[in-house]
N, C-alpha and C positions, 0 to 999 in steps of 0.2 A: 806683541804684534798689534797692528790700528787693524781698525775696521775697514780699511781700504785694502789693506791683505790676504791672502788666504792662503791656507794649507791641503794641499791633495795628496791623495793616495798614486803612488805612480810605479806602472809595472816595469821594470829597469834589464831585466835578463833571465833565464831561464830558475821560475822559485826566486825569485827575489824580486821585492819589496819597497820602494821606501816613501817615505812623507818627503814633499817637496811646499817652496814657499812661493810665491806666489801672487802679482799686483792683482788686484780687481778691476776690472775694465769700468768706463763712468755709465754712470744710470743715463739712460737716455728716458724720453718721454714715456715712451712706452712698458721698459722695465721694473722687475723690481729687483731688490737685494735679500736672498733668502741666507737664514742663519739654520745649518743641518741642525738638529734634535736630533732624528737615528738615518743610519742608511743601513741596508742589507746587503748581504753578501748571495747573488746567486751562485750557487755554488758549482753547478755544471758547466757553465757560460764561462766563468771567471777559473776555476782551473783550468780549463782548455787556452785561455790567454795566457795564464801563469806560466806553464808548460809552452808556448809559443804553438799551438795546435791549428788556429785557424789557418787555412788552405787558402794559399796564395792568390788564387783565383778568385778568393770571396772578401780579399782584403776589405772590399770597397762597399761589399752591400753587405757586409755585417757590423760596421760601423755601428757603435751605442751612438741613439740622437745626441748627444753634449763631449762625446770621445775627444781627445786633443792626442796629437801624434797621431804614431802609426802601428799597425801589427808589425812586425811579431813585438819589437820593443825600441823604443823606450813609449810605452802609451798608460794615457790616463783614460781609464775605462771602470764601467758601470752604470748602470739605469738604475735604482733603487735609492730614491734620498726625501726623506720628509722633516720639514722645518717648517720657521716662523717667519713672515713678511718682516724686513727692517727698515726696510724704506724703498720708495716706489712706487707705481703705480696699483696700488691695492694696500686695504689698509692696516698698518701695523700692526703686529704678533696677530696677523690671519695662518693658523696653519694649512699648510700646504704639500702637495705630493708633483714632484720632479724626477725625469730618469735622468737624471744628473750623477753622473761622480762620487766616490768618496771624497766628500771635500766640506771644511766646516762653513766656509761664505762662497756664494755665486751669484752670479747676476744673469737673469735669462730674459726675455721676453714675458711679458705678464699672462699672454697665450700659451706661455708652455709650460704651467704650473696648472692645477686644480687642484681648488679648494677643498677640504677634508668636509665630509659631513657631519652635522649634528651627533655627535655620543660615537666618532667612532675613535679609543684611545692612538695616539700617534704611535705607539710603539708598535701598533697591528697593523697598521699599514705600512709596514714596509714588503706586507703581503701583495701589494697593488698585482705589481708586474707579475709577479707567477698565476696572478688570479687571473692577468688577463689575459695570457697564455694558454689557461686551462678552459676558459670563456671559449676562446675562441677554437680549441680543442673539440669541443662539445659541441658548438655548430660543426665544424665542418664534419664530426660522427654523424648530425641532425638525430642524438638519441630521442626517442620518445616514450609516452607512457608506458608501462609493463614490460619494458626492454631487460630483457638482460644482460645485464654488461659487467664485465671482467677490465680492470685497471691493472696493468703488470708494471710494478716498481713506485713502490709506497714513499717515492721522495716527496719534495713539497709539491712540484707540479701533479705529481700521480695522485696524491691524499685532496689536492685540493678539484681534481676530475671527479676523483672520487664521490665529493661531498657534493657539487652542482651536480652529479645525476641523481643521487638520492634525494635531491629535492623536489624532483620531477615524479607525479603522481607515478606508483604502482610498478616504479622499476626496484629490478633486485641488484645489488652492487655487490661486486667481489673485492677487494682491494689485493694484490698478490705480491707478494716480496720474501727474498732469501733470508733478509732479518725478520726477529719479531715485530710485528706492526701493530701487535692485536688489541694494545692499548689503546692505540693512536685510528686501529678501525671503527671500535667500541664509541669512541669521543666524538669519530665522525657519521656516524650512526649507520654503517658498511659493516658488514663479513669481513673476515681476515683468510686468506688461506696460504699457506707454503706452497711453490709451483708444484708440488708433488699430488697435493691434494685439493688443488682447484679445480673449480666445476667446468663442465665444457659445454658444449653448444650454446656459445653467446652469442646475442644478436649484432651486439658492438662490443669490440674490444678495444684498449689505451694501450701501445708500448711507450711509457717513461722509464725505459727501468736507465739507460745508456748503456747497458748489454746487450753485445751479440746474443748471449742465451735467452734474454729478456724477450726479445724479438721470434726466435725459436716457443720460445713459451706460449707468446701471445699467440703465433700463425695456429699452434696447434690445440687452443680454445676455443677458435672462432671456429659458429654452424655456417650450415651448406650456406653457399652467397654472401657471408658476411664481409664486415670491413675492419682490417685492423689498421686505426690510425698511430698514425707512429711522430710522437712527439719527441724523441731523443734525438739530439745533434752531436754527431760522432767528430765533428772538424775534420781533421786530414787521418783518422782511425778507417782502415778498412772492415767492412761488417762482411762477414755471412750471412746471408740470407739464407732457409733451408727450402728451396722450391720445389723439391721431393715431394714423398708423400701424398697427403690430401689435397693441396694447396693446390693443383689443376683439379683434379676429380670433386671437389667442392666449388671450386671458382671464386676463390677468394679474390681481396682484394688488400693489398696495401696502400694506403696513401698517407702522406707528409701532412703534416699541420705546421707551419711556420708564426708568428704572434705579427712579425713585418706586417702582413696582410689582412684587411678585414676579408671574410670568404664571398666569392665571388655576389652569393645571393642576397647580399645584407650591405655589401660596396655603396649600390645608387640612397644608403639612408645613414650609414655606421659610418660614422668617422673614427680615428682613433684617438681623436679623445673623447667622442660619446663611450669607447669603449671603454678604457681607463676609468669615466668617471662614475660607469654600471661597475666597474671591481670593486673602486670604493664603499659605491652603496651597499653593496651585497657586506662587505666586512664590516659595515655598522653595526649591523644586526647577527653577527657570529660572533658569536664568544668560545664556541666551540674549535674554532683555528688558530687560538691563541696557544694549543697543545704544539702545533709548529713550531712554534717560536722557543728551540730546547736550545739555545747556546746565545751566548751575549759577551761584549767585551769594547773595550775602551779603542776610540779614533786610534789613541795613541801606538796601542798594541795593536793596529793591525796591521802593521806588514810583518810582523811575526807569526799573526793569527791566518793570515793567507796560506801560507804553505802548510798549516800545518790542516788546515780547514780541507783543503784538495789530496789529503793523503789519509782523509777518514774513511775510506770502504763506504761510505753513507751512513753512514753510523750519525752524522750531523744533519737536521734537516735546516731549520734556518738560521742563520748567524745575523744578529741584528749589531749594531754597532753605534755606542752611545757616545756622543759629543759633548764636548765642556760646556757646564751649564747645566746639563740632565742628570739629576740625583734622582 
């Protein structure tokens, strides 16, 4: 294959897979040409396309920014890819972070890449995008000091909520999941608890678990007035909600966290890429997120690794995926 080619990941039919080949469009002035190192696999986002999940009515605004095609199939999807500048407008083997595609060469705009900081390894940043998920999770809670907060569903977005509030002076963190997490609490310097024996009267509560029960779980943690935000995205899955109960006689609250949007209070200053390029910084200086990062595997093998990745029970948190070249 030249350097004017490329190869992508491309979702084809219901669980299946394949690498397709692929011209390079020409570098224009403004461009550059990045060469993938690792891309991740979000795992929630990207089974729900696998399975053809996203809801017909949302075909259009749930577009990954670099997606080609269409839902349900044949599309080339994902945001998670970190490489090295090969030519371009920026200058060469500058690493870099793109929501680009499984794909080993692309060519974007030199605006929609950001540059990797100082000491942070390339293979941790494939953390970007669920960091800034979980960023933006954590304003629109607006947790603060001495808070108490319970996170329901220890996947990557819930461990990585988990670990921005414990950074924040004087709050107590729960992390709650039906697996054991209590390794992965421990690393992130959070409590662990089983739903059975987690604390209640939180001030803020996380649902990521992408369970119905998850969501049951979190309503019935949260004290009087609280707010359960709800970071799981069901696609075309009906949920129960249990609005029984406490959930009037408390005055709870549910609300959505979406990553699409900076929150309404931080719009007139937050761009998204000042936001992107605060996930970065933050994952400079963690070393301790790199307990995430529990599964790995070759460009080659992933359309094999895809389906098998979306039938883990979550047993898998992050799947990073390494490009020729990367030993």
């Amino acid at each position: 294959m030249t350097e004017r080619q490329a190869t992508a990941l491309w979702v084809v039919g219901p669980g299946r897979a394949e690498l397709r080949t692929e011209a390079l469009p020409a570098l224009g002035p403004g461009d550059v040409q990045v060469r993938a190192v690792w891309s991740g696999v979000s795992r929630g986002s990207e089974s729900l396309v696998l399975r053809g999940g996203v809801p017909e009515a949302l075909h259009d605004s749930m577009r990954a920014p670099f997606q080609a095609g269409a839902f349900p199939w044949p599309v080339k999807y994902g945001y998670v890819s970190v490489g090295l500048v090969e030519a371009g407008a920026m200058p060469g083997g500058a690493p870099v972070f793109c929501l680009f595609p499984h794909q080993d060469r692309y060519v974007v705009p030199a605006q929609s890449v950001v540059p990797l900081p100082t000491g942070l390894p390339l293979e941790r940043a494939v953390l970007a995008a669920n960091l800034e998920t979980a960023v933006n999770g954590v304003w629109d809670a607006a947790v603060g000091p001495g808070d108490r907060v319970c996170v329901v569903g220890a996947g990557v977005v819930g461990a990585l909520v988990a670990w921005l509030c414990a950074q924040i002076p004087g709050t107590e963190v729960e992390l709650v999941d039906v697996v054991d997490r209590s390794e992965l609490a421990a690393r992130l310097g959070v409590r662990f608890a089983a739903p059975a024996d987690a604390a209640g009267d939180r001030d803020r509560v996380f649902e990521a678990s992408g369970a119905a029960s998850g969501l049951a779980t979190a309503l019935g943690l949260a004290g009087v007035e609280a707010e359960v935000v709800a970071l799981s995205w069901y696609g075309d899955a009906a949920v129960q909600v249990p609005l029984g109960a406490a959930f009037h006689s408390q005055r709870l609250v549910v609300r959505s966290s979406q990553v699409g949007r900076v929150p309404a209070a931080r719009a007139p200053r937050w761009t998204l890429r000042r936001r992107l390029a605060l996930a970065l910084r933050l994952l400079a200086n963690a070393p301790a997120l790199d307990a995430l990062l529990d599964s790995e595997g070759t460009f080659a093998d992933l359309p094999g690794d895809l389906p098998r990745l979306a039938d883990s029970s979550g047993r898998v948190l992050c799947h990073r995926v390494r490009y020729p070249g990367e030993d």
